[in-house]
C-alpha positions in Angstrom: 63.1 307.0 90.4 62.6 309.4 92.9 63.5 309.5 96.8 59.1 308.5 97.2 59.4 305.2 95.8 62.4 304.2 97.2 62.1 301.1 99.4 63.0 302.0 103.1 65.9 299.4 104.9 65.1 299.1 108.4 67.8 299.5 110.9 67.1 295.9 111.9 67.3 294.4 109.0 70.7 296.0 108.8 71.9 294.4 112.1 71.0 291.0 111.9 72.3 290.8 108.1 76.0 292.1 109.8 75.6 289.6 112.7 74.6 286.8 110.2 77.7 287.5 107.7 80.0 288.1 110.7 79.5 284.9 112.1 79.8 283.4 108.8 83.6 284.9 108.3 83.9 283.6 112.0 83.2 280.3 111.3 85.2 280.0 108.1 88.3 281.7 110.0 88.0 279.1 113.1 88.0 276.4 111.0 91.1 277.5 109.0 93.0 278.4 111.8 92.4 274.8 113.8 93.3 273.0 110.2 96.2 274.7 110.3 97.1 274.8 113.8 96.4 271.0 115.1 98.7 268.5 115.0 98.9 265.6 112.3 96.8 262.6 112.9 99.1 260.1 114.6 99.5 256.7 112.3 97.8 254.8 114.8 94.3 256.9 114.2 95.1 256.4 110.4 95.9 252.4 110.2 93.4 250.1 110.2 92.1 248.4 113.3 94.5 244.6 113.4 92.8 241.7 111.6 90.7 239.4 114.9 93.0 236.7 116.0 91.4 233.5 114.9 90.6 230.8 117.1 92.7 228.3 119.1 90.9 225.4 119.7 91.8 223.8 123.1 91.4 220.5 125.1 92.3 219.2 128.2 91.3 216.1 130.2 91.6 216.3 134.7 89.6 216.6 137.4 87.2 219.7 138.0 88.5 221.9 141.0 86.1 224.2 140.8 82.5 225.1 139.2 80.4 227.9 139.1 77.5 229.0 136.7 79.7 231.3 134.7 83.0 228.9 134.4 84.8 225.9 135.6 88.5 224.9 136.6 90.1 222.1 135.7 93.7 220.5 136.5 95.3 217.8 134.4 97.5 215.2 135.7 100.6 217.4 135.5 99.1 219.3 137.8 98.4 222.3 135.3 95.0 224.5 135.6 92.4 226.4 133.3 89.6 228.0 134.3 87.4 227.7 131.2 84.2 230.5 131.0 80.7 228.9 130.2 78.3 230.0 127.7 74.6 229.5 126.8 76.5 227.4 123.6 78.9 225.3 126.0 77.3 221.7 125.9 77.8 219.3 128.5 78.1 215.6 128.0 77.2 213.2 130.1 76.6 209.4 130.0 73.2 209.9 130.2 73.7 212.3 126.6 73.5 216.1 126.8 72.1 218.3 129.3 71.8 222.3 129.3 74.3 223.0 131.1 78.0 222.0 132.8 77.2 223.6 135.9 74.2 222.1 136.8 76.0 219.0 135.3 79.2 218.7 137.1 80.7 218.8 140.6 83.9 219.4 142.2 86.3 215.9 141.7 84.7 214.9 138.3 87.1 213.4 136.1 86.0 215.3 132.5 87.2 216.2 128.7 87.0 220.0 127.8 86.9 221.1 124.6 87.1 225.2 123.8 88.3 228.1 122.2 91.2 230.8 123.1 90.2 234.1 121.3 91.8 237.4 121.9 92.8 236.0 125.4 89.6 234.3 126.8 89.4 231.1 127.2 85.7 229.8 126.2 84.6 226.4 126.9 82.5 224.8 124.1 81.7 221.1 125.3 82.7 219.4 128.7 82.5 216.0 128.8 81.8 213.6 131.4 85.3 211.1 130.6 83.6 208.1 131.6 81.4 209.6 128.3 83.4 209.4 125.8 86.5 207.7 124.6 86.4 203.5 123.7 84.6 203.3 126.3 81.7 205.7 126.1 79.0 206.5 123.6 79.4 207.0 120.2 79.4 210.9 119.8 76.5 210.9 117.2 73.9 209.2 120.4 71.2 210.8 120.4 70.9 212.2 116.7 
């Protein structure tokens, strides 16, 4: 073939071809050197996450001390006190039967039954109950059904 048929390379073509490959060994070269460089992963990043505490069902019977819309307070007779979070789940009890919700339910000084849950350190209150409600005394907990 002679130096006529020859196909021309253009300077350019040249230059971004060296920048493309250069980068490439760049790239290949940074990444070696931080494998080799950094640290071990700590054990804690390589364990698994700890299994969820399961649930600890609670209940305690006293006299409401305080009540808001997102929780309520209650001390027993020993004079011990737990403020218990409400949820759109928590039912309230009453003699009447149940209504939507404790707050709206309850005052200050009412004598009640809570039933909830402890799980991974809050304390969720899944039924309060009016006391005068339930025991021998008050409706069979299947009313309404």
């Amino acid at each position: 073939m002679s130096g006529k048929h020859r196909a021309k390379v253009s300077r350019s073509n040249l230059v971004v071809g060296s920048i493309a490959a250069s980068v490439g060994v760049s790239s290949v070269l940074a990444a070696a050197i931080v494998e080799l460089v950094s640290p071990e992963a700590s054990p804690a990043a390589n364990s698994t996450p700890p299994a969820a505490q399961p649930q600890q069902p609670l209940t305690q019977q006293g006299r409401l001390i305080a009540v808001t819309p997102e929780s309520l307070t209650t001390q027993s007779a020993d004079g011990s006190t737990s403020t218990y979070a409400i949820t759109p789940n928590t039912t309230a009890i009453t003699e009447t039967g149940q209504s939507a919700s404790p707050a709206a339910s309850f005052t200050v000084n009412d004598e009640v039954m809570v039933v909830g849950t402890r799980q991974n350190g809050a304390v969720v209150a899944t039924a309060v109950a009016d006391k005068s409600a339930v025991g021998p005394q008050g409706a069979p907990m299947d009313y309404g059904l």
